[in-house]
N, C-alpha and C positions, 0 to 999 in steps of 0.2 A: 504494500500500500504506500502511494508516494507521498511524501511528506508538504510537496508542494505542489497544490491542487489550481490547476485551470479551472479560470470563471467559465460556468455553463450559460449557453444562449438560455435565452430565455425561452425560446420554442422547443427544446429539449426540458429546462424545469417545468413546461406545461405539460411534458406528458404525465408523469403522475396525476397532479388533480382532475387534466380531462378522464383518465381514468376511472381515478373515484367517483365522481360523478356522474358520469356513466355508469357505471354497476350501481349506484345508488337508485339511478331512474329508473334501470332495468327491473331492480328488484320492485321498486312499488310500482310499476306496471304491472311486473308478471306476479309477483306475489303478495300485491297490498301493501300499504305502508304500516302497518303490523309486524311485517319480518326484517323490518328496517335493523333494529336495535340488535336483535337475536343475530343478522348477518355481518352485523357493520365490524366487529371486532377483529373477522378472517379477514374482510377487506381493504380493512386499516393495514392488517400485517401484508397481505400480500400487494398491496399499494405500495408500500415501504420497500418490500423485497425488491418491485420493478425501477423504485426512484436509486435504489443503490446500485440495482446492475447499471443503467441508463449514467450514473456518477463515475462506475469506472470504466465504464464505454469510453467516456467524454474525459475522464482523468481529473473528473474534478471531485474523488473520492481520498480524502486523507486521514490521517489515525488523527493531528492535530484538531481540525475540523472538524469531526464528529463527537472526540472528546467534548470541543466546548457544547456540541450541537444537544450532547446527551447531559451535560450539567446546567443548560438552559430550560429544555421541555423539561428535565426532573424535578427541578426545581418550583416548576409553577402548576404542574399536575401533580403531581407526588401527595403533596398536603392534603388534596380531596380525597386519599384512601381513609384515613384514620379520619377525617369528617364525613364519610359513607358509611361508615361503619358506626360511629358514634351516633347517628342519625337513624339507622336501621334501631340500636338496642333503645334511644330515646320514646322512639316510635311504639314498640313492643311495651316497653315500661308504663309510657302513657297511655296504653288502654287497656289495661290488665289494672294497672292504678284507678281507670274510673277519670279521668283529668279529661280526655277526648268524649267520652260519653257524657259526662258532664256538659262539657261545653255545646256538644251538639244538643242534648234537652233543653237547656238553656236555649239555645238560639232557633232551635222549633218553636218553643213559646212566644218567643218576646218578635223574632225578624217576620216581616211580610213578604210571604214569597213572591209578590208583585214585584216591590225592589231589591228582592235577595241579590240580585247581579250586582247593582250599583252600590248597594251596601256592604257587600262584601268585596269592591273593588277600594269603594272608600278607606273601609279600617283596615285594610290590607295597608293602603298607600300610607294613613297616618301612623300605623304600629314602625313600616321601615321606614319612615323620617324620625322617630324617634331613638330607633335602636341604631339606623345606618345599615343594616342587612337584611336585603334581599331575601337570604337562603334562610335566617333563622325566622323570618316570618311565615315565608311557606310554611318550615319542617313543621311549626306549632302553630299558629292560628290559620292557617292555610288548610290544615287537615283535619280538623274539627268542621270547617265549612265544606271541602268538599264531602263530610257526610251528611252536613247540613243538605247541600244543594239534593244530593241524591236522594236523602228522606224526601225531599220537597217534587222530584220528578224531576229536575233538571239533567241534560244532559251534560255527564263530568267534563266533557268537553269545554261547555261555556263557563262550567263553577270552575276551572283550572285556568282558563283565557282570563276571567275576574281578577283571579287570585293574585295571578303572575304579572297582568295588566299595572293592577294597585301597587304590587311590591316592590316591581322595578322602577315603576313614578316615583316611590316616596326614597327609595334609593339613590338615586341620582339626584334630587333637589335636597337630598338630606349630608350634613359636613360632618356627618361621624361616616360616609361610607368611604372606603377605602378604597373600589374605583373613581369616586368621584374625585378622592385625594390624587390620586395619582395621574388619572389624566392633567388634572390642571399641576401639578407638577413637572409632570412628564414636558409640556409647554411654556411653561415658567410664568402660570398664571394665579394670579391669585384666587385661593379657594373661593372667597365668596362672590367674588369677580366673575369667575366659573359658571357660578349656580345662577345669578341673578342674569347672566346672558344667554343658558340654558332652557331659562324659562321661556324664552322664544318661539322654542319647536316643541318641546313638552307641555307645556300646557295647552296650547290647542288640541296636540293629540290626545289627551288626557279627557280635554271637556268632549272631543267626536267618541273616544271611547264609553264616557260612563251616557253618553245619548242612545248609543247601539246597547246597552244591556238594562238602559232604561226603556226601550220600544220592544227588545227583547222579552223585558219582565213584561212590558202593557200585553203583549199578543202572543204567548205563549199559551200554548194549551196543558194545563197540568191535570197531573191526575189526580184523582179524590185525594181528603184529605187524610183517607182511611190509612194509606200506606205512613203517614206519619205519625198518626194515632200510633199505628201494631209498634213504630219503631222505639216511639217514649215507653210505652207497657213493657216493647223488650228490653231494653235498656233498663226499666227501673226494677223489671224483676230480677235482672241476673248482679245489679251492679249496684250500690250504696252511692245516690245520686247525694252532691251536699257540697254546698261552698267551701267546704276545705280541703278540696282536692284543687282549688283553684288557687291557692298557698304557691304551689311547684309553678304555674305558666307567670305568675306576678314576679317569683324570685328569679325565672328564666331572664324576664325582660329588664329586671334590676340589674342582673350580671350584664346583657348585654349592653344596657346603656351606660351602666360604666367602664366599657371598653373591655372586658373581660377577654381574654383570648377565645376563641371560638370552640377550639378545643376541648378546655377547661369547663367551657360554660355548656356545652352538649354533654359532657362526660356525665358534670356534677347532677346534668336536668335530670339524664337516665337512671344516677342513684337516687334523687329526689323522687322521683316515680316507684322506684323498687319501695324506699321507705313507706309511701304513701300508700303502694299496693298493701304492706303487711298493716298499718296500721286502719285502714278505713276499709279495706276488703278481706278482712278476716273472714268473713263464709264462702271465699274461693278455696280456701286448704290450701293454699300454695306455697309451698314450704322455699328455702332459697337454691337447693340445689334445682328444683324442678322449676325456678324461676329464671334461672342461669341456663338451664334448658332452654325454656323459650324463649328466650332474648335472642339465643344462637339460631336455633330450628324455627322458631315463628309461635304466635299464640293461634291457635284453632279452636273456639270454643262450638260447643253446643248447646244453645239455649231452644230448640222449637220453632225460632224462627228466622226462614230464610235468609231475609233483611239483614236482621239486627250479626248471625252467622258471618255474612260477607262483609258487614261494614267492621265489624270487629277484627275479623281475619287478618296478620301479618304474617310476613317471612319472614323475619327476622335476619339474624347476619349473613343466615346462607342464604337465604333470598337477594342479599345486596351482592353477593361475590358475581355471578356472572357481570352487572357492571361495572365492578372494580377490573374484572378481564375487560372490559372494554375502555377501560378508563387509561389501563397499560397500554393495550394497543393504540389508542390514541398518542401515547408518547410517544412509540416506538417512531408512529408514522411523524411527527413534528420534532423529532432529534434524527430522522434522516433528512426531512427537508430542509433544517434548520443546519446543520452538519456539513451535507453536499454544499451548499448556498444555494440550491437552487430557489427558495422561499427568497430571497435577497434578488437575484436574478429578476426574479417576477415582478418583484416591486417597482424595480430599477427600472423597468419598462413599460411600468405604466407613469411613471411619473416623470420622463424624461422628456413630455413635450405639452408638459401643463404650463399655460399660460394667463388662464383666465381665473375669475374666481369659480363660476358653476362647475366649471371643468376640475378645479382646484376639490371641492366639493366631493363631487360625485364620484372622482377618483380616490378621496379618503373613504368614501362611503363603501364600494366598491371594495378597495384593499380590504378595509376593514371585515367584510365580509367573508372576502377569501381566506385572511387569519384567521379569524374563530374557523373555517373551515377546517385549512390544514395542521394548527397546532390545538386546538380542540380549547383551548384558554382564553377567556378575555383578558387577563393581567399582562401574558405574552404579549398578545396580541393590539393590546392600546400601548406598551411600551417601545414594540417594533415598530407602530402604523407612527406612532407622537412623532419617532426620532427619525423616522425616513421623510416624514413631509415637512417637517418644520423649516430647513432650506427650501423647500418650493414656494410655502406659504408667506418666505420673509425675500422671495426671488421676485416677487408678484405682490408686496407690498401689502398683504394682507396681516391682519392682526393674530397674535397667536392666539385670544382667546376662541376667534373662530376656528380655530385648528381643534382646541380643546372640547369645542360643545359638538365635533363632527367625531370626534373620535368617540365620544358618549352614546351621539346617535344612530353611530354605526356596529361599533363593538359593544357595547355593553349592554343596549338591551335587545339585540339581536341573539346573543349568546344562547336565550333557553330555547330557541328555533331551532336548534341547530341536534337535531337526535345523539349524535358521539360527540360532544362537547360536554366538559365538564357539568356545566349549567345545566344543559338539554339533560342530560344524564340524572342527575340529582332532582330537579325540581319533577319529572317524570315518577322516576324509583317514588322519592317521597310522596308524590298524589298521588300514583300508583295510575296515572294519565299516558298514554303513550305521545310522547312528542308532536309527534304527524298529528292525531289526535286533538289536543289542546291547542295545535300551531294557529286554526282558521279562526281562532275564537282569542286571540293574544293582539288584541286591537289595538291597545296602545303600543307594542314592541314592532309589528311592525309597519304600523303607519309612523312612529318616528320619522325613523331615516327619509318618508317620502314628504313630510310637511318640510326638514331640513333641505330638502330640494327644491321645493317652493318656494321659502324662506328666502334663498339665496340668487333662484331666480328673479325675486324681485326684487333683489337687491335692500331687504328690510334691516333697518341698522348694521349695514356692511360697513366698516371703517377702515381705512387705510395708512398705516405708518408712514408714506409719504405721500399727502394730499395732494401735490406738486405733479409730483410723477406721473410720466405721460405714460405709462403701462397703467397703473393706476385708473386714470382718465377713459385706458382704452377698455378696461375693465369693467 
């Protein structure tokens, strides 16, 4: 392996991804976008295997070069194993605890399932403006509603487009989140400078989205209310319904909002759930080895009734491993294109004859796309897209907050779109939604990025570092 590796054209670093997605399309043609998740993991690997030979075809395969390629993707996929996994036993813990059954009795009584959508997009979006995380509002008030939505008749489909809709809104306008630190970082913008020029394209999308699941909730056809009745009966007979299983999601969101490692704070919720289980569900018998059981294997109960069976049902840890295999393969495949350079090549070429602002735009929007594509990570992928455009955007006299609110609109709430993406991955597993699935019903994620091309087409507070400048002018 040569040590010193030739840049690859960029029409050889496009064969891999036209690859991928082409077997991507293939499969939800011929097999549904169902088999999406279940095949993506072979096709990441063997996507990978073809960008390596295609690398030392071309000679641009080096031991240097893949070293860093594979301490870059490990670094930014790597963390969501032990957050898959601590999320899986969270899961387990809180409904064996009574904390999810709880909340969903609660919110049959008191929500109207006219604005279940819009209200559940709502506190979705105000729980992650307060916490700053996206993921830990799904894993716990995300999953309480989508059994809301499901007692109520909704298809999990729009209660997960809701959920994810609300979370990533209140993530991005909120200064505890951590992409939203680091894009305007990454730009050398100031955080709240960031947020308040963000609110541009976000909140329009925001107010189109919560219209579509408020004409949603007007003209939906639901079914009796009978199936909500059987669900509170079941729930109250197998479970010790009581505000003090609501102790564990208040302490979750303390830990979270004071910054709490993520880790730390998913670990501590799933012992707080354990505790909870033995003290407020003592008539399950559920001793701690057989509770260490289901945390790993999954809870299965049988209570009588159908419903209350399914919405209760997890897999627990072993239910999360096949996505932790697909969460590897995704590295595999973004520390060979990251490795080769051909990921750099690609970029290189699209940004080599931007001169305008839309163009400017659409081609971060675009990049930004194809990262979360090929390295399966938004943190990667808004620190690669930030540092490759910010020369074009300061070439073309544009301001770098615009760079910082496209990298937002592009990568990061585009991320749960994306089936073998970290995001796509987790906020899935945790609804228990499949991607393809919840993607047509995620109004706000991805009508961003197309209000940001509106935005910019009409040139709506576009400012430029040199007003003078006849590129500028021609701009």
């Amino acid at each position: 392996m040569p040590l010193s590796p030739k840049e690859p054209s960029w029409q050889m670093s496009a064969i891999p991804v036209a690859l991928l997605f082409i077997s991507f399309i293939t499969i939800i043609i011929w097999k549904g976008p169902l088999e999406v998740v279940d095949r993506s993991p072979y096709i990441l690997l063997c996507t990978a295997f073809v960008a390596a030979a295609v690398a030392r075809c071309t000679g641009s395969l080096s031991r240097r070069g893949m070293a860093v390629g594979l301490r870059r993707s490990a670094s930014q996929i790597l963390p969501a194993v032990p957050m898959l996994i601590f999320i899986a036993a969270l899961a387990t813990t809180w409904m064996i605890s009574g904390v999810v059954p709880t909340l969903v009795d609660y919110g049959l009584r008191m929500l109207s399932p006219t604005w279940f959508l819009a209200t559940t997009c709502l506190v979705c979006a105000m729980v992650s403006v307060l916490t700053g995380s996206s993921w830990s509002t799904i894993a716990t008030i995300g999953v309480a509603f989508i059994g809301i939505g499901s007692a109520l008749g909704y298809h999990p489909g729009w209660t997960a487009g809701a959920i994810i809709s609300g979370a990533y809104f209140g993530d991005k306008v909120s200064p505890l989140s951590d992409t939203t630190v680091i894009a305007s970082s990454t730009c050398g913008v100031d955080l709240f400078a960031h947020i308040r020029y963000m609110t541009i394209t976000t909140l329009p999308a925001m107010a189109i989205a919560l219209v579509v699941f408020s004409i949603k909730g007007l003209t939906v056809d639901l079914p009796p209310l009978d199936r909500s009745v059987d669900m509170l009966t079941g729930l109250r007979q197998y479970f010790n319904i009581t505000p003090w299983t609501l102790v564990v999601p208040v302490i979750t969101l303390l830990m979270i909002a004071m910054r709490v490692p993520t880790l730390i704070t998913l670990g501590a919720s799933a012992l707080l759930g354990m505790a909870c289980a033995f003290v407020l569900q003592p008539h399950l018998g559920i001793g701690l080895m057989e509770m260490l059981g289901d945390v790993f294997s999954g809870f299965a109960p049988y209570t009588g009734s159908s419903a209350v069976d399914e919405f209760m049902a997890t897999g627990g840890i072993a239910g999360i491993l096949p996505v932790v295999f697909l969460v590897l393969s995704a590295l595999v495949f973004g520390w060979v294109m990251i490795g080769t350079g051909m990921l750099a090549s690609l970029t290189h070429a699209l940004t080599r004859h931007i001169n305008r602002a839309p163009a400017a735009v659409g081609a971060t929007i675009a990049t930004g796309l194809t990262l979360n594509s090929c390295t399966a990570d938004q943190y990667l992928s808004i620190i690669v897209n930030g540092n490759m455009y910010r020369p074009v955007y300061r070439r073309i006299c544009l301001e770098p907050r615009l760079l910082s609110r496209t990298l937002e609109d592009s990568v990061s709430v585009t991320s749960p779109l994306i089936p073998w993406s970290s995001c796509g991955v987790t906020q899935s597993t945790v609804l228990g939604v499949p991607t393809l699935e919840y993607l047509p019903y995620c109004i706000f994620n991805y009508l961003t990025p197309i209000v940001s091309m509106v935005v910019i087409s009409l040139g709506y507070k576009v400012r430029y570092t040199v007003l003078n400048s006849v590129r500028a002018r021609r701009t």
